[in-house]
BAKE-108275 format. One record per atom (N, C-alpha, C, CB): residue in three letters; chain; atom name; x, y, z. Coordinates in nm, 3 decimals, m for minus. Each point is the difference from the previous one (the first is absolute). Glycine has a CB too. Layout:
REM residues N
+-----+----+----+---------+---------+---------+
|  aa | ch | at |       X |       Y |       Z |
+-----+----+----+---------+---------+---------+
| ALA |  A | CA |       X |       Y |       Z |
...
+-----+----+----+---------+---------+---------+
REM end
This chain:
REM residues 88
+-----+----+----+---------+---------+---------+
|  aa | ch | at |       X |       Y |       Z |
+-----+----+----+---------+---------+---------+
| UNK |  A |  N |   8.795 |   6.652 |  11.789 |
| UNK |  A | CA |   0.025 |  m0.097 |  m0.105 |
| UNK |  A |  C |   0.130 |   0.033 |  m0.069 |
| UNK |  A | CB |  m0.247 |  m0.037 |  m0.031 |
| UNK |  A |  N |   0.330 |  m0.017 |  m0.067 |
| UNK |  A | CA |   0.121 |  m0.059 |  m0.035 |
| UNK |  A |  C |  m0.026 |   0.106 |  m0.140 |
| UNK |  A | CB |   0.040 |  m0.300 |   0.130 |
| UNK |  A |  N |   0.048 |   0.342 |  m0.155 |
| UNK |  A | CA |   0.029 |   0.077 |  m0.128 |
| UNK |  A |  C |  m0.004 |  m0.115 |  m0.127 |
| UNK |  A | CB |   0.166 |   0.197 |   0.141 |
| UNK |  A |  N |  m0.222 |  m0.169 |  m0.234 |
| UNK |  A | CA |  m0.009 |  m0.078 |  m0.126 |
| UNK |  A |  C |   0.068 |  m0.025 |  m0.094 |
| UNK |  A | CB |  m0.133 |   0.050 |   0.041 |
| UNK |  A |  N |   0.239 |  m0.173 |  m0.053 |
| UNK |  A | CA |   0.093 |  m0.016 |  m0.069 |
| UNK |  A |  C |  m0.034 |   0.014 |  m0.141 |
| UNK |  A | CB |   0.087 |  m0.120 |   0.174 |
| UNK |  A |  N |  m0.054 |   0.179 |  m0.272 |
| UNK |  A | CA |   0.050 |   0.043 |  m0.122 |
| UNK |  A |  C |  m0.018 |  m0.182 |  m0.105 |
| UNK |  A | CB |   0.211 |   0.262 |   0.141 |
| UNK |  A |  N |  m0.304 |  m0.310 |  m0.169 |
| UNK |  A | CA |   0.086 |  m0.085 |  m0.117 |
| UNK |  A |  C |   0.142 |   0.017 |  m0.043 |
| UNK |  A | CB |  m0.202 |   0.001 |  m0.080 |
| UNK |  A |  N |   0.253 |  m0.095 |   0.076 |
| UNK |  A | CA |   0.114 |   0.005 |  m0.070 |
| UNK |  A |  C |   0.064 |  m0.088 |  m0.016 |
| UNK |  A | CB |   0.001 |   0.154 |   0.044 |
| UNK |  A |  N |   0.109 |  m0.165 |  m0.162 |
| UNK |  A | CA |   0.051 |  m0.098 |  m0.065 |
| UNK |  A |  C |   0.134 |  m0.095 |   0.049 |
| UNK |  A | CB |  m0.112 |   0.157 |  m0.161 |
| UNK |  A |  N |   0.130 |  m0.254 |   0.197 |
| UNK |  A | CA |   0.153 |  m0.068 |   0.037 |
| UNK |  A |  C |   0.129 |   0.104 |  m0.042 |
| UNK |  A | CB |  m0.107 |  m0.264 |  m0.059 |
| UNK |  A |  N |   0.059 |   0.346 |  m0.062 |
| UNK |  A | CA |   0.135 |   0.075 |  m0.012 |
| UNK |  A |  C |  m0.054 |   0.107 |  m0.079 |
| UNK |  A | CB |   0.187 |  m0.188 |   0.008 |
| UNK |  A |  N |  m0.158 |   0.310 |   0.061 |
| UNK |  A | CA |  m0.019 |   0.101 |  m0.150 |
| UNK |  A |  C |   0.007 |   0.019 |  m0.137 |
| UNK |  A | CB |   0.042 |   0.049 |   0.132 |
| UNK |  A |  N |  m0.069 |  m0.026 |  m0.195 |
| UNK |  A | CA |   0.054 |   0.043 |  m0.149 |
| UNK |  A |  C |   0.048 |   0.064 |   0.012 |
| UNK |  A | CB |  m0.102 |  m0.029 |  m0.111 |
| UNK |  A |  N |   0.284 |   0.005 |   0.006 |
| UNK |  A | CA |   0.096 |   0.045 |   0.012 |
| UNK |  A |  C |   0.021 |   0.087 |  m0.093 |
| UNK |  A | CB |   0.053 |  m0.162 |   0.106 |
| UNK |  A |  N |  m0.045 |   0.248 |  m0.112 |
| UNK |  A | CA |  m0.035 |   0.141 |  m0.140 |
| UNK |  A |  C |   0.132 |   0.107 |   0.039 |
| UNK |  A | CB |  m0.342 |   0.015 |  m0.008 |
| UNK |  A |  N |   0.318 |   0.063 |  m0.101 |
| UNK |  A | CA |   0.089 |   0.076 |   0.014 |
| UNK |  A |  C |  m0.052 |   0.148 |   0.057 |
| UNK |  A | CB |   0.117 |  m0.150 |  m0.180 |
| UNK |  A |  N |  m0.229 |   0.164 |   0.145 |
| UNK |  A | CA |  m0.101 |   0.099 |   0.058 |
| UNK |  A |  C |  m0.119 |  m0.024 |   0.086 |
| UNK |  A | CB |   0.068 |   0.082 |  m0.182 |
| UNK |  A |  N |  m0.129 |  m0.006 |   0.248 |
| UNK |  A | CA |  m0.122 |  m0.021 |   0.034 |
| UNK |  A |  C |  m0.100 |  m0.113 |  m0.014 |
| UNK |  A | CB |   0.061 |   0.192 |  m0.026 |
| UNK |  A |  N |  m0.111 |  m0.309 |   0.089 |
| UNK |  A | CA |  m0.108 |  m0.083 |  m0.004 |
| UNK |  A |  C |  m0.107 |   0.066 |   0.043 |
| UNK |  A | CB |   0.123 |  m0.178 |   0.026 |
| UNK |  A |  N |  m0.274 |   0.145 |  m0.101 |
| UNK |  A | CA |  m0.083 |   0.042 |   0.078 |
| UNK |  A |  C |  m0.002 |  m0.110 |   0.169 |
| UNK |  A | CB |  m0.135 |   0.114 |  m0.270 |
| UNK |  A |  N |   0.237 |  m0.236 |   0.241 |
| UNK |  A | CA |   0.001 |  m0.046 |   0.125 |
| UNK |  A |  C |   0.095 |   0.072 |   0.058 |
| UNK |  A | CB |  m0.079 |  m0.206 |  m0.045 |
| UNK |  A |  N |   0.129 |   0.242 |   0.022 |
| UNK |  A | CA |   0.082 |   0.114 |   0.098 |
| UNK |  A |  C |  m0.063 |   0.115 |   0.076 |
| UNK |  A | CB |   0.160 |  m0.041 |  m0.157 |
| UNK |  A |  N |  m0.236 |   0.116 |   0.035 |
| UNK |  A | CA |  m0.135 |   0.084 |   0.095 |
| UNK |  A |  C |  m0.048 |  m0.082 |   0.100 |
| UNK |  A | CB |  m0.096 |   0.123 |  m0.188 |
| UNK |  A |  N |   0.026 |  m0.204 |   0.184 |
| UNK |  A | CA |  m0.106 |  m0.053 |   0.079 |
| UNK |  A |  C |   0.063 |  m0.077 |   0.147 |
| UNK |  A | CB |  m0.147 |  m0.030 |  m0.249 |
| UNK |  A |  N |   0.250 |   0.025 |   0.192 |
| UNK |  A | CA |   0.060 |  m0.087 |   0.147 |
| UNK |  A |  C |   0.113 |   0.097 |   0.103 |
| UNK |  A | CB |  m0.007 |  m0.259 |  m0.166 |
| UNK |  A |  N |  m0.005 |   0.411 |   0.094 |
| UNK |  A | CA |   0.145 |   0.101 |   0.106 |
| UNK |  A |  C |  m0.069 |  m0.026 |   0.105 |
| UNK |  A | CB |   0.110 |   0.229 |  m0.118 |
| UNK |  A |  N |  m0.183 |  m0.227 |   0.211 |
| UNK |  A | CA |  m0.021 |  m0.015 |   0.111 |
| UNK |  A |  C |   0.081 |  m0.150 |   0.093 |
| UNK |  A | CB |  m0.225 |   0.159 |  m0.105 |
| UNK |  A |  N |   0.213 |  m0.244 |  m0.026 |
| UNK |  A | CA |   0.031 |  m0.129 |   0.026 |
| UNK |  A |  C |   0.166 |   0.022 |   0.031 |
| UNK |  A | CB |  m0.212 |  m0.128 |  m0.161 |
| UNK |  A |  N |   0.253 |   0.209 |   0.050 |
| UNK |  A | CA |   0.178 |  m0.010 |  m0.015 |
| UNK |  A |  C |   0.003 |   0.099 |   0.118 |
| UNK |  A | CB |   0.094 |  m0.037 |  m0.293 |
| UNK |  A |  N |  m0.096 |   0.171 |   0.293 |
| UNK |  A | CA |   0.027 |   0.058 |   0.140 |
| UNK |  A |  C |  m0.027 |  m0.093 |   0.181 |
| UNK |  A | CB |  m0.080 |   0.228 |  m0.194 |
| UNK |  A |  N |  m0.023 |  m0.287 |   0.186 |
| UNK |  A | CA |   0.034 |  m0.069 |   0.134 |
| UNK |  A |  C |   0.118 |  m0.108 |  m0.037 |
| UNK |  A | CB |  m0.261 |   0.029 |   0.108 |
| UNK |  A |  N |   0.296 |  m0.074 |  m0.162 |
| UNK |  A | CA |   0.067 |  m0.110 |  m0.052 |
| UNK |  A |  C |   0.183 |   0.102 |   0.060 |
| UNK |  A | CB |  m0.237 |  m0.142 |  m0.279 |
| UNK |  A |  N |   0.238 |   0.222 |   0.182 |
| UNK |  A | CA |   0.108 |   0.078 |   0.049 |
| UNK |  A |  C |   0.015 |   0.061 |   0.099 |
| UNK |  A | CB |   0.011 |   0.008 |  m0.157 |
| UNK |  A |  N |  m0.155 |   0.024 |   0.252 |
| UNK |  A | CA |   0.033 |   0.045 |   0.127 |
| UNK |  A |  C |   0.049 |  m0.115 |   0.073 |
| UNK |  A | CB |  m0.161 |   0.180 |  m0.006 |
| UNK |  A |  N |   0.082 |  m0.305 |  m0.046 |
| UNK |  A | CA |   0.045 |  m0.117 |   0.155 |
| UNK |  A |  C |   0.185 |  m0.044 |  m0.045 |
| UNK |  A | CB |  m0.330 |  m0.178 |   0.041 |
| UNK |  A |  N |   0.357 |   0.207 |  m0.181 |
| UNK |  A | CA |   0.154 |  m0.044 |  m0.027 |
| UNK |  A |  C |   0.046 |   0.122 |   0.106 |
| UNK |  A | CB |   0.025 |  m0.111 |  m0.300 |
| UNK |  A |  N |  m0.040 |   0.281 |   0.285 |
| UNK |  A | CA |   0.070 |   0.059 |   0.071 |
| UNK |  A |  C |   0.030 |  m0.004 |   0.198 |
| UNK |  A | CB |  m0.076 |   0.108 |  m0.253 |
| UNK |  A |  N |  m0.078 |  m0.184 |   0.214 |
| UNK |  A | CA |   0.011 |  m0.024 |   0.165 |
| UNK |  A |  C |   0.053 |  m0.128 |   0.084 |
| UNK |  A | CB |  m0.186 |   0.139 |  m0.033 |
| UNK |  A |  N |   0.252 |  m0.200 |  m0.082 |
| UNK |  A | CA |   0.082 |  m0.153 |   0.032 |
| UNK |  A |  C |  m0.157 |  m0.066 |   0.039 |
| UNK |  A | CB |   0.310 |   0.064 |   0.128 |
| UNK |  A |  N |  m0.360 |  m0.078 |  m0.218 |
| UNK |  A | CA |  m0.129 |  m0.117 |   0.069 |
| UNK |  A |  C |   0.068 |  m0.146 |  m0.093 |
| UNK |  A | CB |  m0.298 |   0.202 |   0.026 |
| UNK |  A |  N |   0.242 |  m0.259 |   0.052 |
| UNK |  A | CA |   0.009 |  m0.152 |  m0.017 |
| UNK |  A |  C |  m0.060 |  m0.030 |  m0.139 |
| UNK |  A | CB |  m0.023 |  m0.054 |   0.261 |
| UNK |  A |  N |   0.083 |   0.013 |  m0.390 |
| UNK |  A | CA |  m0.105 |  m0.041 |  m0.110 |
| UNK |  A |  C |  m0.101 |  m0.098 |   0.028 |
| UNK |  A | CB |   0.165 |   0.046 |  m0.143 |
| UNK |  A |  N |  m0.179 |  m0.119 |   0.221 |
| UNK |  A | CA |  m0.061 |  m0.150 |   0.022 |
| UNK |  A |  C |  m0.162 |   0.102 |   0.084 |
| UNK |  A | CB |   0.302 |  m0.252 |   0.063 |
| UNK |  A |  N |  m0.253 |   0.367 |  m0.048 |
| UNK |  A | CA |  m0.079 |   0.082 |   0.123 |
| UNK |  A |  C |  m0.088 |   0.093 |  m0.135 |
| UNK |  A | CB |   0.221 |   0.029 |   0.279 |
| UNK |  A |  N |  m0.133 |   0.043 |  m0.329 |
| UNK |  A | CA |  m0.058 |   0.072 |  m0.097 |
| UNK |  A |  C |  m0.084 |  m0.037 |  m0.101 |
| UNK |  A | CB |   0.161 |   0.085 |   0.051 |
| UNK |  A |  N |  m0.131 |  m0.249 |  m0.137 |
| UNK |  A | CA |  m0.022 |  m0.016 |  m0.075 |
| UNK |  A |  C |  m0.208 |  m0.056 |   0.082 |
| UNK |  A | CB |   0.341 |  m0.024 |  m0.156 |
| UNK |  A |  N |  m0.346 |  m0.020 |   0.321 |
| UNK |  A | CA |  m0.100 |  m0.020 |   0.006 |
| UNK |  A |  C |  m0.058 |   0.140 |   0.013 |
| UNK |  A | CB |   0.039 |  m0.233 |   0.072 |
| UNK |  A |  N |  m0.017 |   0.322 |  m0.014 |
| UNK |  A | CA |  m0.075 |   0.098 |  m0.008 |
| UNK |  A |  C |  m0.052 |   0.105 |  m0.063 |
| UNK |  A | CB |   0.068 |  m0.080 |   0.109 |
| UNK |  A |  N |   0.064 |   0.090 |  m0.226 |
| UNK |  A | CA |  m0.088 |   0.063 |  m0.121 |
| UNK |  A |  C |  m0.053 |  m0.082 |  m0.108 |
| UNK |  A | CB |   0.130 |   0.182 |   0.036 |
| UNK |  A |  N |  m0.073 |  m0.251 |  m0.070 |
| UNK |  A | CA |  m0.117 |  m0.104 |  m0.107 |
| UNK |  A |  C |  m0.062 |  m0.106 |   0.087 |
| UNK |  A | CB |   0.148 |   0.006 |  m0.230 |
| UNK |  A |  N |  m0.157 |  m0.008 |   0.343 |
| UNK |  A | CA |  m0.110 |  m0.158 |   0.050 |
| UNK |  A |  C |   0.044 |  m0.143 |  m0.016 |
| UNK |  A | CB |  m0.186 |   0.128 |  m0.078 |
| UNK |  A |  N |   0.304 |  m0.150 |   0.056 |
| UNK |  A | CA |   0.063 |  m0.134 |  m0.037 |
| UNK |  A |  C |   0.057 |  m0.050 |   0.048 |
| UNK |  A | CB |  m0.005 |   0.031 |  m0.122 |
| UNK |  A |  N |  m0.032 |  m0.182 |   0.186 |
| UNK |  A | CA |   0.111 |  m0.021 |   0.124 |
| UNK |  A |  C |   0.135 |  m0.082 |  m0.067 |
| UNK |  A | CB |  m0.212 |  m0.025 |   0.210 |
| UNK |  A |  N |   0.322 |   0.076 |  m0.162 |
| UNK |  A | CA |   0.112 |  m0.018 |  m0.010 |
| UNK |  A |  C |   0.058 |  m0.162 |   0.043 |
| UNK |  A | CB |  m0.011 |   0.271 |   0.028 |
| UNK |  A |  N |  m0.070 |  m0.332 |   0.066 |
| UNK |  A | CA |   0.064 |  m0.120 |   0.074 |
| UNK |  A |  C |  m0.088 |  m0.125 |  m0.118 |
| UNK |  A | CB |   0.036 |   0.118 |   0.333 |
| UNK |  A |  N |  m0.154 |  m0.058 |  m0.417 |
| UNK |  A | CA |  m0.077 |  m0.094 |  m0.057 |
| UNK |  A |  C |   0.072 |  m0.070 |  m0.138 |
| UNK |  A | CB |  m0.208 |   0.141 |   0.108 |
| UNK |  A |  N |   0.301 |   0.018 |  m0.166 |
| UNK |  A | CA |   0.047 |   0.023 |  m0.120 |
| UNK |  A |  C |   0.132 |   0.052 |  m0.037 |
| UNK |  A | CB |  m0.209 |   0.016 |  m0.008 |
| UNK |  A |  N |   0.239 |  m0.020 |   0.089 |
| UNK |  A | CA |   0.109 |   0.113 |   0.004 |
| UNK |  A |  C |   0.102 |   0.001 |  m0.117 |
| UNK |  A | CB |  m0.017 |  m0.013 |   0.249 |
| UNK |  A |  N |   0.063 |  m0.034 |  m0.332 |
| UNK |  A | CA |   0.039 |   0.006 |  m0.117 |
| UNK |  A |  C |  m0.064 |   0.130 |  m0.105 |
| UNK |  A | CB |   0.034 |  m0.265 |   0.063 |
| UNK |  A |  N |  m0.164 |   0.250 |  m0.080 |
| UNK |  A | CA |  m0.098 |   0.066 |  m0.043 |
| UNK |  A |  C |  m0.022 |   0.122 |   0.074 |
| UNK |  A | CB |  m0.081 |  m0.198 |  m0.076 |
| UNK |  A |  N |   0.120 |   0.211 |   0.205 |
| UNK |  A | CA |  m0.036 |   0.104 |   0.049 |
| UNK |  A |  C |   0.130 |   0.088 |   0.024 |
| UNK |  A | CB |  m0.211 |  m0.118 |   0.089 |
| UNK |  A |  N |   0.294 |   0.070 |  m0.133 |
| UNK |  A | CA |   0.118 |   0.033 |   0.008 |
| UNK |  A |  C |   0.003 |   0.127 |  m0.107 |
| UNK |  A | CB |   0.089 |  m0.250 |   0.084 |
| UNK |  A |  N |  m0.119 |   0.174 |  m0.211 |
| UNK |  A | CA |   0.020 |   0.077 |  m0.113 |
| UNK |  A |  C |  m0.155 |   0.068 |  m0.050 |
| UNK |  A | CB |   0.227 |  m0.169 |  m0.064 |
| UNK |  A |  N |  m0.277 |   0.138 |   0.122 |
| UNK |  A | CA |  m0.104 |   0.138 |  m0.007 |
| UNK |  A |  C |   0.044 |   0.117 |   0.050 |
| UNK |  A | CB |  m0.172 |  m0.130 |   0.025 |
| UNK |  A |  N |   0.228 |   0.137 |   0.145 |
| UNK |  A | CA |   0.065 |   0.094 |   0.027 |
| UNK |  A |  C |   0.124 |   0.072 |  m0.048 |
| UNK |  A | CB |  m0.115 |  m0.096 |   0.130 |
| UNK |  A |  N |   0.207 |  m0.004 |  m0.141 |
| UNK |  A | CA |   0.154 |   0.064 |  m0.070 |
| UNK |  A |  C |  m0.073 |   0.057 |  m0.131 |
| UNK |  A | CB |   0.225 |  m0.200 |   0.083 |
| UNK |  A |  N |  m0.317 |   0.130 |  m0.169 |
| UNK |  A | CA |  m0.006 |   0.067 |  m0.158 |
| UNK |  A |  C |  m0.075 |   0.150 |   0.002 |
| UNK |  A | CB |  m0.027 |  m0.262 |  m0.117 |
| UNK |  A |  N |  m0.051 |   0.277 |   0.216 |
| UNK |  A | CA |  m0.101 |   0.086 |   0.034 |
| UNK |  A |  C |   0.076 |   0.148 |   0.077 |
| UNK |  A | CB |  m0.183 |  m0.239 |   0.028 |
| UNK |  A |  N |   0.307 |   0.190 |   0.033 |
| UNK |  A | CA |   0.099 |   0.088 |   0.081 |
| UNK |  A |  C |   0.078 |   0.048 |  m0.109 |
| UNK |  A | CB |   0.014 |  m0.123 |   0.225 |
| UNK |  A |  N |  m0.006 |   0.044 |  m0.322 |
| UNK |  A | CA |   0.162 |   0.064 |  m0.046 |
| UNK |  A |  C |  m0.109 |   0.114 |  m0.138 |
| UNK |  A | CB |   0.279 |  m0.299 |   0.038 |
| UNK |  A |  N |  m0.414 |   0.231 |  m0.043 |
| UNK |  A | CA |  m0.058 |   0.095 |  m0.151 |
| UNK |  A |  C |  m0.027 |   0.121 |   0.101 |
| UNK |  A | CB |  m0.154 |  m0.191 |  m0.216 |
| UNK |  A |  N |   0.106 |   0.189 |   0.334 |
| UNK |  A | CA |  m0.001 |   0.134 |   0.094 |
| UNK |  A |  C |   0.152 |   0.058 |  m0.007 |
| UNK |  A | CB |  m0.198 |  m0.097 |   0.183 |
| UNK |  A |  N |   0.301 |   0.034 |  m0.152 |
| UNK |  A | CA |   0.089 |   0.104 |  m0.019 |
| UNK |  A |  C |   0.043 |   0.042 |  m0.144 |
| UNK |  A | CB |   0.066 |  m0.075 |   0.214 |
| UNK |  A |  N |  m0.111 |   0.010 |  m0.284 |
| UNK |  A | CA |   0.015 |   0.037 |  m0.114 |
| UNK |  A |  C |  m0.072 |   0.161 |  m0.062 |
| UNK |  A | CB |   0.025 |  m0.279 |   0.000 |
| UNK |  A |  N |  m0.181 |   0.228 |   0.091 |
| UNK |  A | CA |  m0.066 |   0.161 |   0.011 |
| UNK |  A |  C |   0.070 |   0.069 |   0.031 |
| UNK |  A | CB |  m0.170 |  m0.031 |   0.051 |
| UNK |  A |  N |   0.268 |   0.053 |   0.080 |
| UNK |  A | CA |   0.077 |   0.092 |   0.085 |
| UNK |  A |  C |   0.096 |   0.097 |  m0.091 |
| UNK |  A | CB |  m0.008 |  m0.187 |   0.197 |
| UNK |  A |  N |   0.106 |   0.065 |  m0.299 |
| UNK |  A | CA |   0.091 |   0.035 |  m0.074 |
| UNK |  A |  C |  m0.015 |   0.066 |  m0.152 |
| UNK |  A | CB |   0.078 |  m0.170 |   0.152 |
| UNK |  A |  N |  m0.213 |   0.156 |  m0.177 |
| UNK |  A | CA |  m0.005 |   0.019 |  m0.152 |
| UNK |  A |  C |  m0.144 |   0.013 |  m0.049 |
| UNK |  A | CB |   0.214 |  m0.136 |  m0.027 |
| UNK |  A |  N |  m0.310 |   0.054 |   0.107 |
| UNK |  A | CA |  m0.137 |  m0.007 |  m0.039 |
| UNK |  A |  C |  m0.107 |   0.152 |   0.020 |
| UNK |  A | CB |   0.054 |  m0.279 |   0.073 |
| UNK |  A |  N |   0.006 |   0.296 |   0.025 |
| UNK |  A | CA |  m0.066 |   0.138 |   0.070 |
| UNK |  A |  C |   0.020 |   0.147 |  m0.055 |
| UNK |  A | CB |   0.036 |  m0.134 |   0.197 |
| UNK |  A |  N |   0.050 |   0.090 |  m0.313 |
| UNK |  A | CA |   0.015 |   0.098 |  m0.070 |
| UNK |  A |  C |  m0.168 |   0.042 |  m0.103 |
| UNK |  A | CB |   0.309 |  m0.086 |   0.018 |
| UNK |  A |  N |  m0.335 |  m0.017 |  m0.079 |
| UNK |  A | CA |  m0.155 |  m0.007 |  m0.081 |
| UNK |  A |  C |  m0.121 |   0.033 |   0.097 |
| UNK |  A | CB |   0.087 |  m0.198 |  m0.161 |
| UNK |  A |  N |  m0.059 |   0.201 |   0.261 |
| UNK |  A | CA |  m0.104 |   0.043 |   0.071 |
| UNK |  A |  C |  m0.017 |   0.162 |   0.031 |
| UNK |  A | CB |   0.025 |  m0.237 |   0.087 |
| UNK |  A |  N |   0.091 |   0.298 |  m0.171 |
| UNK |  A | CA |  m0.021 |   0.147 |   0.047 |
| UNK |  A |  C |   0.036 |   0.053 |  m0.167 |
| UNK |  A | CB |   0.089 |   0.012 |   0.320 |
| UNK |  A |  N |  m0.110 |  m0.070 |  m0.410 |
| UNK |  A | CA |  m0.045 |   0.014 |  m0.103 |
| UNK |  A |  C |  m0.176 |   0.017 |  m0.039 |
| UNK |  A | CB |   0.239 |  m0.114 |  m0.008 |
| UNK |  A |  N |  m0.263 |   0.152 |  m0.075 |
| UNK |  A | CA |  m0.133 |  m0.016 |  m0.043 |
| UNK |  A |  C |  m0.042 |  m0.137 |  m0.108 |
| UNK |  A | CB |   0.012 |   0.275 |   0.040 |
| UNK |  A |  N |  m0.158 |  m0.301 |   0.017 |
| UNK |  A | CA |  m0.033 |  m0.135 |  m0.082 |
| UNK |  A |  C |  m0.026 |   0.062 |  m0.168 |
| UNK |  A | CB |  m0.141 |  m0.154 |   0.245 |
| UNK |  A |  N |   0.150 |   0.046 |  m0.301 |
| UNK |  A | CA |  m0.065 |   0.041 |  m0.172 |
| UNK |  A |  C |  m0.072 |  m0.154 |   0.000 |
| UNK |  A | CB |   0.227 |   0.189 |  m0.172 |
+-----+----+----+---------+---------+---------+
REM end
């Protein structure tokens, strides 16, 4: 059976720190950035990690992916720092 897509939103919340949607979805942003590093097709990616077909919507599915890619690299550059901090 098919790995279980994550709820999630048309676009992240855009913060300056940590979302708890940010917790809940790194799994989501790391494949997301593996299929950018591996030149995958967005129209490809966007069905296989969130479940959404691209030819139905694609406008919409467009920017689920680009908004969802760029808050993952955003983890890469700056976010991932709070994660090796301690919570309060």
């Amino acid at each position: 059976m098919g790995q279980q897509t994550p709820a999630f939103l048309d676009e992240p919340p855009i913060s300056p720190s940590l979302t708890a949607y940010d917790r809940e979805h790194m799994t989501l942003y790391l494949r997301l950035l593996d299929s950018a590093r591996d030149g995958a097709d967005w129209q490809e990616a966007v069905q296989v990690i969130f479940g959404l077909d691209p030819a139905h919507d694609p406008q919409r599915c467009r920017h689920v992916h680009d908004s969802h890619l760029a808050r993952a690299r955003w983890m890469t550059e700056q976010g991932y720092r709070e994660l090796t901090r301690p919570r309060h």
